[in-house]
Chimera marker file (.cmm) of the C-alpha trace (Angstrom):
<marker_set name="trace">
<marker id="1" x="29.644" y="-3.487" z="23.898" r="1" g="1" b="0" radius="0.5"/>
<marker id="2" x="30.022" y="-5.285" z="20.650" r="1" g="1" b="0" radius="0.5"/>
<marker id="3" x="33.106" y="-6.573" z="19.288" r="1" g="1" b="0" radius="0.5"/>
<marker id="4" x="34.404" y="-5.135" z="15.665" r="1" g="1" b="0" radius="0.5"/>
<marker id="5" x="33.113" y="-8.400" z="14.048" r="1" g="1" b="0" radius="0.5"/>
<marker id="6" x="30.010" y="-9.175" z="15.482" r="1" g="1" b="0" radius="0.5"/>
<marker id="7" x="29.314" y="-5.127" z="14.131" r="1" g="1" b="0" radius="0.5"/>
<marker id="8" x="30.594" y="-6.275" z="10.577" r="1" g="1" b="0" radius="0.5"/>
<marker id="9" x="28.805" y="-9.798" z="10.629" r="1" g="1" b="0" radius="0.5"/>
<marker id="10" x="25.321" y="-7.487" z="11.775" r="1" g="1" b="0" radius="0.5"/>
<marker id="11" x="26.132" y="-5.166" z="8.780" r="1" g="1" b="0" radius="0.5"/>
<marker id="12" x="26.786" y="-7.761" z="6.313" r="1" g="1" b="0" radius="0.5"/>
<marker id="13" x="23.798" y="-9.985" z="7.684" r="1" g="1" b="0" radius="0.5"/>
<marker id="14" x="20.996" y="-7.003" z="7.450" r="1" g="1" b="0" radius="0.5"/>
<marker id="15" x="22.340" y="-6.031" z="3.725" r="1" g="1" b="0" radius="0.5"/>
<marker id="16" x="22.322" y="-9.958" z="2.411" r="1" g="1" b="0" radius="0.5"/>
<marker id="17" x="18.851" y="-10.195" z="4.152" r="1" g="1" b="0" radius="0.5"/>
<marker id="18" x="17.728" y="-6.741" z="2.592" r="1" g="1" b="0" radius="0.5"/>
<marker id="19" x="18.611" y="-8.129" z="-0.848" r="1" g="1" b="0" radius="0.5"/>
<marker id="20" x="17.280" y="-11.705" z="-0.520" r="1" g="1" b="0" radius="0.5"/>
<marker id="21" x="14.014" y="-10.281" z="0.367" r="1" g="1" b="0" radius="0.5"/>
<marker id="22" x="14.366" y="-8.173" z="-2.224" r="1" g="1" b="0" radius="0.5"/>
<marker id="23" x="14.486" y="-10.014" z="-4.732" r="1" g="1" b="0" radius="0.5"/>
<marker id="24" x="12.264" y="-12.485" z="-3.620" r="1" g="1" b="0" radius="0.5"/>
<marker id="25" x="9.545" y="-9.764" z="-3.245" r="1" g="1" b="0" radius="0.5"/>
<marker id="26" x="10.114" y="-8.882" z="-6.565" r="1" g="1" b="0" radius="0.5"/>
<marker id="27" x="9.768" y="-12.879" z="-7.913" r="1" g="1" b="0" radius="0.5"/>
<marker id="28" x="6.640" y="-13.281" z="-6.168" r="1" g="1" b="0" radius="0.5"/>
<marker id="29" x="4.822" y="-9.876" z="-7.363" r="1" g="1" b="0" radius="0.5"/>
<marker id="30" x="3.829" y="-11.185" z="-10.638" r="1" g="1" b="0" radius="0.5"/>
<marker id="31" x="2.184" y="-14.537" z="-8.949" r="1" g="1" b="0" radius="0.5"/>
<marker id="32" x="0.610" y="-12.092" z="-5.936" r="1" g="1" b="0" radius="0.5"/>
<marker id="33" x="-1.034" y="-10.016" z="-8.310" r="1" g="1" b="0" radius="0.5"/>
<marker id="34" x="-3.057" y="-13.028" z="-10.123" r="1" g="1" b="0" radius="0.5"/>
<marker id="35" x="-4.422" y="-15.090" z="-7.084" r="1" g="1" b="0" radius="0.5"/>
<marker id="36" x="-4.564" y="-11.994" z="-4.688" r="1" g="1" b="0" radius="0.5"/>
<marker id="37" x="-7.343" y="-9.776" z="-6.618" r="1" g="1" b="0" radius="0.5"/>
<marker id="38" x="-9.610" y="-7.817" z="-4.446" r="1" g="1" b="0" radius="0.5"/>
<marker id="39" x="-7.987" y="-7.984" z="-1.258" r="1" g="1" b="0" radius="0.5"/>
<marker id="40" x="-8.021" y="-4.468" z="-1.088" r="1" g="1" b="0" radius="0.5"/>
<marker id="41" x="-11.795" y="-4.578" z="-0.261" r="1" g="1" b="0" radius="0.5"/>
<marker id="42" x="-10.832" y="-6.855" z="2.551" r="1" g="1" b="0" radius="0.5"/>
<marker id="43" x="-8.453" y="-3.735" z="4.011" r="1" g="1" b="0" radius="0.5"/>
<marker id="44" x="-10.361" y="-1.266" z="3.425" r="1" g="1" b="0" radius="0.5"/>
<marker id="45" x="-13.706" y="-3.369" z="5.375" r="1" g="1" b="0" radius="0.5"/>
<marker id="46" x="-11.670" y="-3.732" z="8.395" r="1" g="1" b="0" radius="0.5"/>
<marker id="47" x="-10.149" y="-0.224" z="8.357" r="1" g="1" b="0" radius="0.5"/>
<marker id="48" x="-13.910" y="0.838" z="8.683" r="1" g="1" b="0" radius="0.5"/>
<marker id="49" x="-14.752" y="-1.492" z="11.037" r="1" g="1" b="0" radius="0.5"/>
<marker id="50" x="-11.976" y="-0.376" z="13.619" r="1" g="1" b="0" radius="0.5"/>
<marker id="51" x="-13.215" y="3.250" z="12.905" r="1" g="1" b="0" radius="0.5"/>
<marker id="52" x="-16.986" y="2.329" z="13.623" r="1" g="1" b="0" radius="0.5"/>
<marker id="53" x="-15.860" y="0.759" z="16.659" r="1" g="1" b="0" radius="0.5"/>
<marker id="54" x="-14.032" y="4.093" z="17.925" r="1" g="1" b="0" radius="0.5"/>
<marker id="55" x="-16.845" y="6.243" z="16.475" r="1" g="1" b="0" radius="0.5"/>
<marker id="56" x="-19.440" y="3.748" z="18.796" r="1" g="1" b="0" radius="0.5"/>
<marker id="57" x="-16.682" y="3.569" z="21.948" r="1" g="1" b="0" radius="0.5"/>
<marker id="58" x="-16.773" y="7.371" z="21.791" r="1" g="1" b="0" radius="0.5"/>
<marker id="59" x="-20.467" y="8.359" z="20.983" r="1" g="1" b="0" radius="0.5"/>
<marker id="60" x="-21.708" y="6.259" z="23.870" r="1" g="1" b="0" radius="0.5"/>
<marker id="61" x="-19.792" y="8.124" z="26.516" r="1" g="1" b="0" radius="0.5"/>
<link id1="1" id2="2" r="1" g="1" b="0" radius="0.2"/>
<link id1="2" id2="3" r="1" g="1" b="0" radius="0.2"/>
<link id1="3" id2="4" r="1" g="1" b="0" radius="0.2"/>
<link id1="4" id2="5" r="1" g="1" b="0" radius="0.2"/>
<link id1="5" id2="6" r="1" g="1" b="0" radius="0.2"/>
<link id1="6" id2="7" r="1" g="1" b="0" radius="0.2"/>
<link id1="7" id2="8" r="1" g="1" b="0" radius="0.2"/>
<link id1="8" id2="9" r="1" g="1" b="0" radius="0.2"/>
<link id1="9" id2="10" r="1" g="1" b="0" radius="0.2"/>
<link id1="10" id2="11" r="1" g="1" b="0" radius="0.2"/>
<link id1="11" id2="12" r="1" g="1" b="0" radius="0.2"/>
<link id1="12" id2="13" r="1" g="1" b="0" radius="0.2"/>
<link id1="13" id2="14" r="1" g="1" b="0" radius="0.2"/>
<link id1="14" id2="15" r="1" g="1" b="0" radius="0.2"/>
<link id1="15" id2="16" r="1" g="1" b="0" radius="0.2"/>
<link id1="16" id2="17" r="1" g="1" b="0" radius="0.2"/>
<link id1="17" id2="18" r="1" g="1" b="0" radius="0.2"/>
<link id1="18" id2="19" r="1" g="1" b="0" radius="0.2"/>
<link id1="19" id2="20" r="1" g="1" b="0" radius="0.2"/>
<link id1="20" id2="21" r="1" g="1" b="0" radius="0.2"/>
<link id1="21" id2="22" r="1" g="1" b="0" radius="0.2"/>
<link id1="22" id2="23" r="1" g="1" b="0" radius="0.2"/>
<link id1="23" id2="24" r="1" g="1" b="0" radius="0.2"/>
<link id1="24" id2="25" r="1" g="1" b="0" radius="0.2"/>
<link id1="25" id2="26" r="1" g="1" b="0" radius="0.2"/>
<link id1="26" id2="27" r="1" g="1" b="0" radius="0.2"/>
<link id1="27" id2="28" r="1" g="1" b="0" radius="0.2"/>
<link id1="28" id2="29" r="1" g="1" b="0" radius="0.2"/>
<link id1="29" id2="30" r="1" g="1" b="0" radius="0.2"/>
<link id1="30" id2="31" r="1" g="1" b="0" radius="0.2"/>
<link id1="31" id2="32" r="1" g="1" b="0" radius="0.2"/>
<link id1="32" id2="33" r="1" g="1" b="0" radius="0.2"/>
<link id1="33" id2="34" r="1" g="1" b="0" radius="0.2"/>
<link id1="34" id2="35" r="1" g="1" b="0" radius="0.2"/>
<link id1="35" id2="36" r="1" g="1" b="0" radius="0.2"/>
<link id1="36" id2="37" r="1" g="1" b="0" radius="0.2"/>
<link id1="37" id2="38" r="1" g="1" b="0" radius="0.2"/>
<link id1="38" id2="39" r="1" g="1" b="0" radius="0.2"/>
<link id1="39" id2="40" r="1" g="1" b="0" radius="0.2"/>
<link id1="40" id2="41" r="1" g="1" b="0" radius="0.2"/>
<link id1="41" id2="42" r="1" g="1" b="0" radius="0.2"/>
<link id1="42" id2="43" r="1" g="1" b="0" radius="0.2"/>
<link id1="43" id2="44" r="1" g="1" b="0" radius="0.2"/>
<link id1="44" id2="45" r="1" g="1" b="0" radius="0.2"/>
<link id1="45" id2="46" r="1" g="1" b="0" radius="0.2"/>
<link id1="46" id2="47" r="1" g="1" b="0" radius="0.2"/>
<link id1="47" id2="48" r="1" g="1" b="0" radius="0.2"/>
<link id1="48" id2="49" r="1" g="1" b="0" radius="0.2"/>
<link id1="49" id2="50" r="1" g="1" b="0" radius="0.2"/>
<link id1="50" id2="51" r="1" g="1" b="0" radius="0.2"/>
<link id1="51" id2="52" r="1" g="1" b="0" radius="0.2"/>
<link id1="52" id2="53" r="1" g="1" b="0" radius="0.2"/>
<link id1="53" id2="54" r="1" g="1" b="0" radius="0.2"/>
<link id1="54" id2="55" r="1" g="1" b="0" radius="0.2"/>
<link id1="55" id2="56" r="1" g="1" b="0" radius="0.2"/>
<link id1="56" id2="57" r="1" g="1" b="0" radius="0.2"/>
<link id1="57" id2="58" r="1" g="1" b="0" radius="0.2"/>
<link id1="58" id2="59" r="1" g="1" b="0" radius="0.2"/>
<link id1="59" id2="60" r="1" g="1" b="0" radius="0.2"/>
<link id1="60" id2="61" r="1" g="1" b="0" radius="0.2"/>
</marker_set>
């Protein structure tokens, strides 16, 4: 189905991508965690909104 190289230029693609966002994940951590505070709180409101909305979808049958 796919010829030797396009298997070793999918390989060697998917590891240099791996490592590029990698690292950039990594640059970016220290600058996330000062002008991202509290978004947590954010997560955790719409986690129980999506569960009030089942508890409400299933309560009213």
């Amino acid at each position: 189905m796919f010829s030797k190289g396009q298997i070793i230029f999918a390989l060697l693609f998917f590891m240099f991508f791996v490592i590029t966002i990698t690292i950039s994940y990594q640059k970016d951590l220290k600058e996330n965690k000062l002008h991202y505070k509290g978004t947590y709180k954010i997560l955790i409101s719409f986690i129980i909104g999506i569960i009030l909305l089942f508890v409400i979808k299933f309560s009213s049958k």
